[in-house]
DOFI-926531 format. One record per atom (N, C-alpha, C, O): x, y, z; residue in three letters. Coordinates in steps of 0.05 Angstrom, whole numbers, padded with zeros to 5 digits, always signed. Atoms other than C-alpha are relative to their C-alpha. Layout:
<pts>
XYZala ...
</pts>
This chain:
<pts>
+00011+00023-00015unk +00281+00068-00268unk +00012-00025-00010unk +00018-00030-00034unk -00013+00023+00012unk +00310+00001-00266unk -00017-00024-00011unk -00035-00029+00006unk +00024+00017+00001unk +00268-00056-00297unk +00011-00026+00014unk +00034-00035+00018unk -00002+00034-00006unk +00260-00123-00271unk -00028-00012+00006unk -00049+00000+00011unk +00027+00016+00008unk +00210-00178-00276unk -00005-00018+00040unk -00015-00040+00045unk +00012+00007-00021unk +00203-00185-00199unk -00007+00029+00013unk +00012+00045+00014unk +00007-00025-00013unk +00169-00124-00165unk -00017-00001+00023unk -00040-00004+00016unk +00018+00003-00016unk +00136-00126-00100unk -00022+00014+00001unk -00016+00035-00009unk +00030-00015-00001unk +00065-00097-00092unk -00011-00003+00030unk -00009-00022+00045unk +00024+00007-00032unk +00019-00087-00029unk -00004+00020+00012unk -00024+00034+00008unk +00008-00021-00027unk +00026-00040+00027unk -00028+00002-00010unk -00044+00015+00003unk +00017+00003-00010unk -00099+00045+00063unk -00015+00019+00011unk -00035+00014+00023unk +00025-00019-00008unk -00205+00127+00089unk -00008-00005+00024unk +00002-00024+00037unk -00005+00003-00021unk -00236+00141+00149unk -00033-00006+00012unk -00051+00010+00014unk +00034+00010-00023unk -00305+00095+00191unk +00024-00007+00027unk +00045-00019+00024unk -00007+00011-00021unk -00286+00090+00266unk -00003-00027+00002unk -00019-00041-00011unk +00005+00034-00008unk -00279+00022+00294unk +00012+00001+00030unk +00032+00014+00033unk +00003+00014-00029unk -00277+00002+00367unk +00023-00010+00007unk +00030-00031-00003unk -00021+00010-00010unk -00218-00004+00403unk +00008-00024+00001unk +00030-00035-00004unk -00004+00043-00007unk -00231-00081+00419unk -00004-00014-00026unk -00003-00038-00027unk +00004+00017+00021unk -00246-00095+00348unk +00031+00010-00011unk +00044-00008-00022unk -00020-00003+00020unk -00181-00057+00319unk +00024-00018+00009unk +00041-00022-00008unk -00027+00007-00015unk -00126-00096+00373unk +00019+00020-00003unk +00008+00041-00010unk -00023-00006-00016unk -00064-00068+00389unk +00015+00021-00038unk +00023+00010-00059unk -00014-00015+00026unk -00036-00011+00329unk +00024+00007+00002unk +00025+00030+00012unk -00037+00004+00007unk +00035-00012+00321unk +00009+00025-00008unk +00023+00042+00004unk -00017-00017+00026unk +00050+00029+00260unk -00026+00016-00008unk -00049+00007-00007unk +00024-00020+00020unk +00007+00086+00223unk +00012+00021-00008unk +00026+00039+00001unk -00010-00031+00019unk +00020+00130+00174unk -00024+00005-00017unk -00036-00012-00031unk +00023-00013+00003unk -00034+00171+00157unk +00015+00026-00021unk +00027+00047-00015unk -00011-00020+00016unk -00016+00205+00095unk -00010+00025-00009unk +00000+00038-00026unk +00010-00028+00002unk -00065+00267+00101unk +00013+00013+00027unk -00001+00033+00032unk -00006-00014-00026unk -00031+00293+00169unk +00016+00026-00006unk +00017+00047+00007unk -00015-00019+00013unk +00015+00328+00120unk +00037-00008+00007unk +00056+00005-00001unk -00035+00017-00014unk +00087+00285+00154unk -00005-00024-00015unk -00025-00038-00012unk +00002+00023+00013unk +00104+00231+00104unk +00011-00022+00022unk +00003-00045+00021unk -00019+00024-00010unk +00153+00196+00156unk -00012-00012+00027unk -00005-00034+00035unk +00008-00001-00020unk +00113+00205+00217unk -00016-00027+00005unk -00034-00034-00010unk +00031+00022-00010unk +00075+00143+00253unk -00012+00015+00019unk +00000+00025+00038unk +00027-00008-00005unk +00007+00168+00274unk -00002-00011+00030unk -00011+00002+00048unk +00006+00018-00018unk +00008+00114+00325unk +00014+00002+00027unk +00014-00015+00045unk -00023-00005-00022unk +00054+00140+00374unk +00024-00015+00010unk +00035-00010+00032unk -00016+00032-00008unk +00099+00076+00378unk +00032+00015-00010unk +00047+00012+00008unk -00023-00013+00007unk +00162+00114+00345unk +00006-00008-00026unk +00026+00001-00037unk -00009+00015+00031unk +00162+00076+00278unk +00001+00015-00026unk -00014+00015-00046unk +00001-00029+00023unk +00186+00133+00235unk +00003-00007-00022unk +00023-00021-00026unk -00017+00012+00029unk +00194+00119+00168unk +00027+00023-00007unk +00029+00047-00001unk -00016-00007+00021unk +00253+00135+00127unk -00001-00004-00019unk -00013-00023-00028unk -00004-00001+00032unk +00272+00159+00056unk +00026-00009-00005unk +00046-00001+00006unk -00025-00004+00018unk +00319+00133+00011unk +00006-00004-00025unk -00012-00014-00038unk -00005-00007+00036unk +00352+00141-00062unk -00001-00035+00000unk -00004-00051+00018unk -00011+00023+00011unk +00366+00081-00104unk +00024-00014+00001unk +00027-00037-00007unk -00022+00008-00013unk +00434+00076-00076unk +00000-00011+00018unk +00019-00025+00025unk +00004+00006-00025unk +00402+00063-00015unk +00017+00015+00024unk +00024+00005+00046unk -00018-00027-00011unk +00441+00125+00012unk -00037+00008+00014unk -00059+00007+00004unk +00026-00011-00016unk +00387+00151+00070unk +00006+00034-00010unk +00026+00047-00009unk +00003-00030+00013unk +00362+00222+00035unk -00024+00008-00022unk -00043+00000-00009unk +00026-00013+00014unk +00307+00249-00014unk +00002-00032-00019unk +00023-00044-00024unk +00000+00019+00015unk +00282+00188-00054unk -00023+00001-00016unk -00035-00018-00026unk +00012-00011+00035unk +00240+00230-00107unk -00026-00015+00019unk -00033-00032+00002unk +00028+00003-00015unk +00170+00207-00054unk -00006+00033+00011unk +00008+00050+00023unk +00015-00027-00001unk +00124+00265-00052unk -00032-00003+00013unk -00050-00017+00003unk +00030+00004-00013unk +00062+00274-00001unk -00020+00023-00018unk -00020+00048-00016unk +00025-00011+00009unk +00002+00292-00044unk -00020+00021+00017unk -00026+00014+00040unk +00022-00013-00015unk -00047+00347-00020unk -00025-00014+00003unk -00040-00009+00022unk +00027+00014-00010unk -00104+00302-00025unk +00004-00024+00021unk -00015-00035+00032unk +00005+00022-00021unk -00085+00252+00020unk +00021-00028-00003unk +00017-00048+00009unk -00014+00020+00020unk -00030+00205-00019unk +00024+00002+00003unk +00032+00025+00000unk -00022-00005+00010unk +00038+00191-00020unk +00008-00016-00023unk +00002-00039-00026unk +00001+00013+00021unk +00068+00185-00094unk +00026-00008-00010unk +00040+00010-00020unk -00028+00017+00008unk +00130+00139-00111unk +00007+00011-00031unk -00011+00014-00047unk -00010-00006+00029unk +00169+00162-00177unk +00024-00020-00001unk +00043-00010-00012unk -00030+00016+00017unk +00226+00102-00186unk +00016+00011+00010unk +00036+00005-00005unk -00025-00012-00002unk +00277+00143-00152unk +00007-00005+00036unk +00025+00006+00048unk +00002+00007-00032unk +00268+00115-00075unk -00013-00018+00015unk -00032-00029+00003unk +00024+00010-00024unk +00234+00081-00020unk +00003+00007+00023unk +00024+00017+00033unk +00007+00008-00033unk +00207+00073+00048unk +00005-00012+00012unk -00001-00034+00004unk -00009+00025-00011unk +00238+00037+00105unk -00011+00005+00030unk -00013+00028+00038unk +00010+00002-00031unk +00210+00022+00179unk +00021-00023+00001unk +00017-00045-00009unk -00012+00021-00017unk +00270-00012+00214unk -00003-00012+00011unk -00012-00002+00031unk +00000+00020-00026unk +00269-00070+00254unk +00005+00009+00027unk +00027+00019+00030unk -00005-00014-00018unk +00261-00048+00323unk -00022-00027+00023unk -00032-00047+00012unk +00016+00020-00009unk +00218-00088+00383unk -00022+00007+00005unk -00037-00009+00017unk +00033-00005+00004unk +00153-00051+00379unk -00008-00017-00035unk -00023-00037-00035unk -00001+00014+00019unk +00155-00074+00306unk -00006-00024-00004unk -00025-00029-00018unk -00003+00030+00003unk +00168-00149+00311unk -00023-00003+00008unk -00035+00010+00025unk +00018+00019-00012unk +00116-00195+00315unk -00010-00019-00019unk -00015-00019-00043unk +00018+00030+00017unk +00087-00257+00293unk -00030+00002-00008unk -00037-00006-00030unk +00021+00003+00004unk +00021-00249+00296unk -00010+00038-00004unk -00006+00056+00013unk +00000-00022+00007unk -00003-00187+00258unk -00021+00007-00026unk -00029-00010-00043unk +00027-00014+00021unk -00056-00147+00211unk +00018+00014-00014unk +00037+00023-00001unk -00013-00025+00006unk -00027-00104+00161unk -00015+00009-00025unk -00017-00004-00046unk +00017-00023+00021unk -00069-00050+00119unk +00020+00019-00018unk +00038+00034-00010unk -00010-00034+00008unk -00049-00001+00063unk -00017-00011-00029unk -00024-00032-00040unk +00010-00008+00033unk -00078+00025-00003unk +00014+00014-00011unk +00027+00030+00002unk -00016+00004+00021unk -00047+00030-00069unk -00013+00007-00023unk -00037+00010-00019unk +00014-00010+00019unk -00066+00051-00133unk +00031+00004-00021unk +00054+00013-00016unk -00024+00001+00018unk -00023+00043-00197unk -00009+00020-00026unk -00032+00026-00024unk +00011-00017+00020unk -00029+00091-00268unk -00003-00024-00017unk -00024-00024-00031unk -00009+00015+00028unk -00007+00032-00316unk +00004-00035+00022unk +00024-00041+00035unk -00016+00028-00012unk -00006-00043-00284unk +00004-00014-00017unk +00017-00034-00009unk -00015+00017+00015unk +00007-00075-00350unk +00029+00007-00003unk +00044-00010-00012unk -00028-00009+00009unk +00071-00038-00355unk +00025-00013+00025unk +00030-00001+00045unk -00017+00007-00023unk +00123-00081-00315unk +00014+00022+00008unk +00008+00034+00029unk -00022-00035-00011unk +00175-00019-00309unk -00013+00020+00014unk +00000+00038+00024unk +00021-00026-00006unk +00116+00026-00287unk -00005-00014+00027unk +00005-00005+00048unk +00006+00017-00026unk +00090-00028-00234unk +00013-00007+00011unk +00020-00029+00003unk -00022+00010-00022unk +00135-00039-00182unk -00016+00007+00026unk -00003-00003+00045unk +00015+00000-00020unk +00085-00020-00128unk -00028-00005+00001unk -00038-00018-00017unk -00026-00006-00029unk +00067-00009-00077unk +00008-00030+00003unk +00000-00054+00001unk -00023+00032+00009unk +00125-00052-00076unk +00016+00002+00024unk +00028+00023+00028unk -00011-00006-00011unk +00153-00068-00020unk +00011-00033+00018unk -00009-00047+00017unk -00006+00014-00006unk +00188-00127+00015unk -00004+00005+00038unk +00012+00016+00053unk +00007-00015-00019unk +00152-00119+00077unk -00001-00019+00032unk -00003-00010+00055unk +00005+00008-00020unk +00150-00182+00118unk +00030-00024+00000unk +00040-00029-00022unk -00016+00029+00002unk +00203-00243+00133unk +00000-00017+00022unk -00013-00012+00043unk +00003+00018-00022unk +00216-00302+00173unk +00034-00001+00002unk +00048+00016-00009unk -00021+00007-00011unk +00280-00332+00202unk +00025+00003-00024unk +00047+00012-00020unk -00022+00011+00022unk +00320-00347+00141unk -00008+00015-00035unk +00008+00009-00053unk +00012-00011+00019unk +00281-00307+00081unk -00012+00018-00008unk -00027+00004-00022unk +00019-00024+00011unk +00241-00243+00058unk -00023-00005-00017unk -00015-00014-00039unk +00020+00005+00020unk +00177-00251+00023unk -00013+00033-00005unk -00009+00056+00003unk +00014-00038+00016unk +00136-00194-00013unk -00028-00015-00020unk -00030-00039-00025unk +00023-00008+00012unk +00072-00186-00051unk +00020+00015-00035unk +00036+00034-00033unk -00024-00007+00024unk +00112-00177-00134unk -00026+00000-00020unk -00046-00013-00024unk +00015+00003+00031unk +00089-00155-00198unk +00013-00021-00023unk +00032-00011-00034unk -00015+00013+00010unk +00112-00212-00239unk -00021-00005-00030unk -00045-00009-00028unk +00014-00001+00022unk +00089-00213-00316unk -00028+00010-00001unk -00032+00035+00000unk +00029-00010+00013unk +00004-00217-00331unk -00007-00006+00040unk -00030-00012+00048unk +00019+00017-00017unk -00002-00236-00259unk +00022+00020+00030unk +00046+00028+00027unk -00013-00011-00021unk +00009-00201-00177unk +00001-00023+00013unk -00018-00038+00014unk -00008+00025-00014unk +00045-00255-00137unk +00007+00005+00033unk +00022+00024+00038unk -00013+00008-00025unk +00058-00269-00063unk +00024-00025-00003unk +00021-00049-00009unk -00023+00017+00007unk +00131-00295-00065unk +00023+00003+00022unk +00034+00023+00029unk -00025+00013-00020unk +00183-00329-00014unk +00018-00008-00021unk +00027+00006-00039unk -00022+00015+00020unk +00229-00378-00049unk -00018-00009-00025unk -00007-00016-00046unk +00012+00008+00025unk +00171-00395-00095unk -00028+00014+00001unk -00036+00023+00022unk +00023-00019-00016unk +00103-00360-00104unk -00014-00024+00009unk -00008-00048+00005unk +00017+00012-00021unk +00045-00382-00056unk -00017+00005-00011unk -00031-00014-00018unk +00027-00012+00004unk -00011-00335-00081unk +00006+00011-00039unk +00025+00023-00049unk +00000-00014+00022unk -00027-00318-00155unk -00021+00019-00012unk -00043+00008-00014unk +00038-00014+00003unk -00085-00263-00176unk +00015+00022-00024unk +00035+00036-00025unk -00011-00007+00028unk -00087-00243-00251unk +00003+00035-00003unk -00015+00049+00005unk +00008-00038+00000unk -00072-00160-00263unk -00028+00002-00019unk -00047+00002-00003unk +00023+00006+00007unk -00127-00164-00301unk -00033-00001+00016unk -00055+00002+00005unk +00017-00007-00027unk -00171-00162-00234unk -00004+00023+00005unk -00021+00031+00022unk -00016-00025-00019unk -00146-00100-00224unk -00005+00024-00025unk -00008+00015-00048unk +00013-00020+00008unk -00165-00031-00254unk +00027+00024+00002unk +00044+00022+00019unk -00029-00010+00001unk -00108+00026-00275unk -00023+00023+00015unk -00047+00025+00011unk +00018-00018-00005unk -00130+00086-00235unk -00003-00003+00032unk +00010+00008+00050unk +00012+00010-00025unk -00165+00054-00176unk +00013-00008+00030unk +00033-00022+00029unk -00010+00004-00016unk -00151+00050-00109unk -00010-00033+00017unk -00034-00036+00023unk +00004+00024-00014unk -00146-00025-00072unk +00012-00003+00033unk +00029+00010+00044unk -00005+00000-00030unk -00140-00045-00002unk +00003-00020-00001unk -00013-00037-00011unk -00013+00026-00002unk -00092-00097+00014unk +00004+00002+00029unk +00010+00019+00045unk -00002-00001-00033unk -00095-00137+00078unk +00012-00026+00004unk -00001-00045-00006unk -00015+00010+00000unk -00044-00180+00094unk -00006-00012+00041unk -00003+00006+00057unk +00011+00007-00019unk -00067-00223+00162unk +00010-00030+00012unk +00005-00049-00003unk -00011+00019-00002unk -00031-00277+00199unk +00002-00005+00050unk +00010+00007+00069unk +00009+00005-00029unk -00052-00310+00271unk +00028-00016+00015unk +00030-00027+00037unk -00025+00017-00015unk +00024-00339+00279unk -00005-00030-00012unk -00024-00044-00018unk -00013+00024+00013unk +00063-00394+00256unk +00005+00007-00033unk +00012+00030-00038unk -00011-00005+00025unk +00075-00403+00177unk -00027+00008-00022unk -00021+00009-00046unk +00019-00009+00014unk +00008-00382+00147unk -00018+00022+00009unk -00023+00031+00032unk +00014-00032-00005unk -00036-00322+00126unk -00021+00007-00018unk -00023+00001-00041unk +00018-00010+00028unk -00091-00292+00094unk -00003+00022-00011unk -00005+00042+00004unk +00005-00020+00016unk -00098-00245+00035unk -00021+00017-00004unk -00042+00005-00006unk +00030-00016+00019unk -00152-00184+00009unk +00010+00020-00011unk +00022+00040-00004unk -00005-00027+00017unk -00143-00148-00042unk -00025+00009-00010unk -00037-00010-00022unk +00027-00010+00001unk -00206-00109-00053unk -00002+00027-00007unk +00017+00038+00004unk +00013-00025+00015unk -00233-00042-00087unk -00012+00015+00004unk -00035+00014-00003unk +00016-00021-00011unk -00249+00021-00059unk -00032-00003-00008unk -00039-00012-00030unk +00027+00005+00004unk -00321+00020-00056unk -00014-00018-00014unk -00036-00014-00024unk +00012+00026+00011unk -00331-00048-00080unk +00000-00017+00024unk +00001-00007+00047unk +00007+00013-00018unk -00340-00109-00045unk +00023-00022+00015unk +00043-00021+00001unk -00027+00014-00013unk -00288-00157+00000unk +00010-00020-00009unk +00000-00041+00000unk -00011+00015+00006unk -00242-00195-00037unk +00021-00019+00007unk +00044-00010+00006unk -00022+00018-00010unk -00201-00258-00011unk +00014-00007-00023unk +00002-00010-00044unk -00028+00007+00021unk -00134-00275-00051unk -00002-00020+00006unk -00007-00035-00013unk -00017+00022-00004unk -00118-00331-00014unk -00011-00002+00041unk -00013+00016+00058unk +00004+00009-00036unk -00135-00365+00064unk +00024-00015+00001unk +00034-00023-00020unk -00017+00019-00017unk -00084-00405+00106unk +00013+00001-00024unk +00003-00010-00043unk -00017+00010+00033unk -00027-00399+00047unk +00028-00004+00025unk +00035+00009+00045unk -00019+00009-00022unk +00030-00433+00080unk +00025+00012-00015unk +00026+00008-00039unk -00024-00003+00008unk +00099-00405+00067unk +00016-00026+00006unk +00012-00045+00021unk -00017+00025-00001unk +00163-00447+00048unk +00018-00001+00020unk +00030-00022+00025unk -00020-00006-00017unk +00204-00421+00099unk -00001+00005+00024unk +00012+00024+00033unk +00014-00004-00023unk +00174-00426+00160unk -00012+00017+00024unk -00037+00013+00024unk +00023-00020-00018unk +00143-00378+00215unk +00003+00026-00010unk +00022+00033-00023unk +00002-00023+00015unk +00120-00308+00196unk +00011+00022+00025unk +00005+00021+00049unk +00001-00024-00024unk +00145-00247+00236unk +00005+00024-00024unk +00014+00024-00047unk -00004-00035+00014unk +00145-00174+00211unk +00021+00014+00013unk +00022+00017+00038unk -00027-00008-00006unk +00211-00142+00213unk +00007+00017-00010unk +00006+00037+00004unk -00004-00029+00018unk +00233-00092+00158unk -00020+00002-00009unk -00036-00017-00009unk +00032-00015+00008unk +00175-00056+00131unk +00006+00014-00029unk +00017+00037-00028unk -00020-00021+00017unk +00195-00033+00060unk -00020+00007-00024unk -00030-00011-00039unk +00014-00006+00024unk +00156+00008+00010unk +00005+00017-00027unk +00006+00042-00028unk -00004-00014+00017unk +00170+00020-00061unk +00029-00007-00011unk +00042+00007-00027unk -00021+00018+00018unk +00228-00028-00079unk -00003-00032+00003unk -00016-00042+00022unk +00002+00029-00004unk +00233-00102-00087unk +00012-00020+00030unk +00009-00008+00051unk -00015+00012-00021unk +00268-00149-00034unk +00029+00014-00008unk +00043+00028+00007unk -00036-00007+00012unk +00339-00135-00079unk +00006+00026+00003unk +00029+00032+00005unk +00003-00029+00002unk +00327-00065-00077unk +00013+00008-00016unk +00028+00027-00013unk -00006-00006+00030unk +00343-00069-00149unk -00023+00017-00025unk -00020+00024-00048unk +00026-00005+00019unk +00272-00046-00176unk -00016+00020+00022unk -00021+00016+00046unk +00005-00013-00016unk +00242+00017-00157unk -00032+00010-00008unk -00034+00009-00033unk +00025+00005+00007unk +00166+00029-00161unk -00015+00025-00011unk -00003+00046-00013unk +00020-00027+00008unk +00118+00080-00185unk -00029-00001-00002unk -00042-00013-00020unk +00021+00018-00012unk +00055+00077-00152unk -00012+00021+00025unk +00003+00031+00042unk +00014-00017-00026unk +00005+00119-00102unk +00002-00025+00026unk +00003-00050+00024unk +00002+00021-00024unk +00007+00092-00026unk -00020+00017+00020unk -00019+00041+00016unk +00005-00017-00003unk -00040+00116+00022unk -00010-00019+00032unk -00007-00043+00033unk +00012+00017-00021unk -00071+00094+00094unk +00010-00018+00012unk -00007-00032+00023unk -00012+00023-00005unk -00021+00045+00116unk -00009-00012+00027unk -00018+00009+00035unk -00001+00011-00036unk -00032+00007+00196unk +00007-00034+00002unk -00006-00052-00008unk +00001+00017-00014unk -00006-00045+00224unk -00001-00010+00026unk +00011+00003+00044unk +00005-00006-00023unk -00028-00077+00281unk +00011-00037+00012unk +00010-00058+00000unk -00018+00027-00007unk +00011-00134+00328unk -00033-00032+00005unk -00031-00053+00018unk +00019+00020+00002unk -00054-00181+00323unk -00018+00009-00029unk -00019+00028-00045unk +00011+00007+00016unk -00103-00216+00283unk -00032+00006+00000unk -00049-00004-00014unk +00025-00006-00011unk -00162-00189+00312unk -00028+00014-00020unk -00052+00011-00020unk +00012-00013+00007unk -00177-00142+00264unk -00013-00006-00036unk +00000-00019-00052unk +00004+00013+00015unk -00223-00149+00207unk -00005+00013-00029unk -00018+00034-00031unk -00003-00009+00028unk -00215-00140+00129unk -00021+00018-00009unk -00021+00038-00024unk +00032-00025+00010unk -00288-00110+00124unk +00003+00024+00005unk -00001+00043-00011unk +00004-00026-00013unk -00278-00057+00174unk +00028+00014-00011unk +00025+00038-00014unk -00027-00017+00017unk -00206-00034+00142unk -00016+00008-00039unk -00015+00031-00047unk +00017-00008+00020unk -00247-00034+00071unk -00012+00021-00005unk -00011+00036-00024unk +00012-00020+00003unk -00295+00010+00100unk +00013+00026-00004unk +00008+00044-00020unk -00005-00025+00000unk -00253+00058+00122unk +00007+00018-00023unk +00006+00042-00022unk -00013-00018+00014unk -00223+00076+00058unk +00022+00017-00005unk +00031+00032+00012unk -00023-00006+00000unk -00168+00097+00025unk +00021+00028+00012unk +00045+00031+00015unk +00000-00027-00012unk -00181+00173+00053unk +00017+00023-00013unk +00024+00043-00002unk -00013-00016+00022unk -00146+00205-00004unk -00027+00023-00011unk -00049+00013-00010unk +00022-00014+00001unk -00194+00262-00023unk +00007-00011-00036unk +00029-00012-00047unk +00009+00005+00027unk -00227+00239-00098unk +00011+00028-00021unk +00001+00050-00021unk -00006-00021+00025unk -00191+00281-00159unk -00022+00007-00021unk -00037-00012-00028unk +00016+00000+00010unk -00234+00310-00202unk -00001-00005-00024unk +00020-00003-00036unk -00007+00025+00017unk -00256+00272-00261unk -00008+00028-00030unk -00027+00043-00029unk -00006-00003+00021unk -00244+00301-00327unk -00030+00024-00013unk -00033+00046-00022unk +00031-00013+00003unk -00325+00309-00335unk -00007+00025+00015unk -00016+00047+00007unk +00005-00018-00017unk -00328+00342-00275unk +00005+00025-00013unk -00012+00040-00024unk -00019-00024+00017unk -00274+00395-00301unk -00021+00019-00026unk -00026+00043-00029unk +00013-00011+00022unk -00315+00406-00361unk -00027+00004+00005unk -00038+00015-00014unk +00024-00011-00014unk -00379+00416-00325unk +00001+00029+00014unk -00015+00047+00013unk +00001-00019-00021unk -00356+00462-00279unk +00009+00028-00024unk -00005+00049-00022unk -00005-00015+00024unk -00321+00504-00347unk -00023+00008-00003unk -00031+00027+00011unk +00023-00011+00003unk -00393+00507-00379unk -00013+00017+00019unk -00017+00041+00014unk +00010-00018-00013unk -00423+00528-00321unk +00009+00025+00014unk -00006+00040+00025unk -00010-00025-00007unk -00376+00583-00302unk +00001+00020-00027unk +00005+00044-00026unk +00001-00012+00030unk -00380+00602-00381unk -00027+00008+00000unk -00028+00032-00005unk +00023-00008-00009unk -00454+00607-00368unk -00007+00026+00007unk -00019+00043-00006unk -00001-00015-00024unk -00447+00648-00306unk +00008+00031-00016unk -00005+00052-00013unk -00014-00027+00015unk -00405+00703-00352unk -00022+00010-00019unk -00030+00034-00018unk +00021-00006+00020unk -00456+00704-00406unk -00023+00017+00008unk -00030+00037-00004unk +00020-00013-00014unk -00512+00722-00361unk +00008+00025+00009unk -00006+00044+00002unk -00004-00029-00006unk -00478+00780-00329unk +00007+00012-00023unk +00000+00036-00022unk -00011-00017+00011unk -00449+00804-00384unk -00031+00007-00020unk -00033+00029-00030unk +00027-00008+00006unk -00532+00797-00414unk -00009+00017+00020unk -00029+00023+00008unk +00015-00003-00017unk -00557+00829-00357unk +00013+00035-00002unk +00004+00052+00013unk 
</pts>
């Protein structure tokens, strides 16, 4: 893995929501379907894999049986520019989950340089003690330290047209966190164009990092709570305790028959 001290972060379980509350869905990748590249959404927005060469081909991303896809530093994700894609005014969902976020080399996701305007690329970066929203300079700052190794967050990235947008980064089964309202970029109007998960803008830095739930949708309609609810939809691993519960009691289980 290559290091560097800019890394993008960002790119999402399942409550219905109401056609007229979700607007217009674009993109979906629904990483329990068992198709990492597939959009859900029927629009054609396939993803692609690629190495660190940026050679289109295996890029070391692997779809989890529980519901997850998991980045190893050796690739990313790309949704081309195309004209279902574009748009100015836009929602965009995904959940994320890191092993190590103090480790810059480790954190690089979900990293992905995912939105730009006319003249620039911006991204969501792991930059030192702190996750940044960064154009030509950052906009948004929120300490890692917020943030929990392990855990899964739901980032929502929300913009009604023209050059500003609002942030949530928020915590599976916690409560709704705003980053940032109306944050104006330097470089003027927002449109969504390349879609990229799991390298920086340079595609010099490659990430390592769970992704899961992704949607975007060509309006602003839709609202941070109800993407929250749904959840990351990754089925829960079992926890360590668990493991050793379930041991005893199948150690139990033997004892008795073999008393009996």
């Amino acid at each position: 893995m290559k290091a560097s001290t800019k890394l993008a972060i960002l790119l999402t379980p399942v409550v219905l929501i109401a056609a007229s509350a979700q607007g217009a869905l674009i993109a979906e990748y629904d990483m329990t379907d068992g198709d990492l590249l597939n959009d859900s959404s029927g629009n054609g927005n396939t993803l692609t894999e690629f190495d660190t060469s940026q050679a289109a081909g295996d890029g070391g991303i692997s779809l989890n049986a529980n519901g997850y896809a998991t980045f190893t530093g050796a690739g990313y994700l790309l949704v081309d520019r195309n004209n279902t894609l574009e748009t100015g005014t836009f929602t965009v969902s995904y959940w994320w989950r890191s092993s190590d976020l103090s480790a810059e080399a480790n954190f690089e996701g979900p990293s992905f340089s995912t939105m730009s305007n006319s003249t620039q690329e911006w991204q969501i970066t792991s930059l030192g003690t702190n996750l940044q929203v960064r154009d030509a300079s950052a906009l948004v700052t929120s300490p890692k330290s917020n943030y929990l190794d392990g855990v899964w967050y739901n980032t929502v990235i929300q913009s009604s047209g023209g050059n500003t947008f609002d942030l949530w980064i928020s915590e599976e089964g916690g409560t709704l966190t705003q980053v940032g309202s109306n944050i104006a970029t330097t470089n003027g109007g927002l449109v969504i164009e390349d879609f990229i998960f799991g390298t920086n803008r340079a595609k010099n830095a490659f990430g390592t990092f769970d992704l899961a739930n992704v949607k975007i949708f060509d309006d602003a309609t839709v609202t941070a709570s109800s993407l929250l609810a749904e959840g990351s939809q990754a089925i829960p691993e079992p926890s360590s305790y668990a493991l050793m519960a379930a041991g005893v009691a199948l150690a139990l289980i033997g004892l008795r028959r073999r008393s009996a």
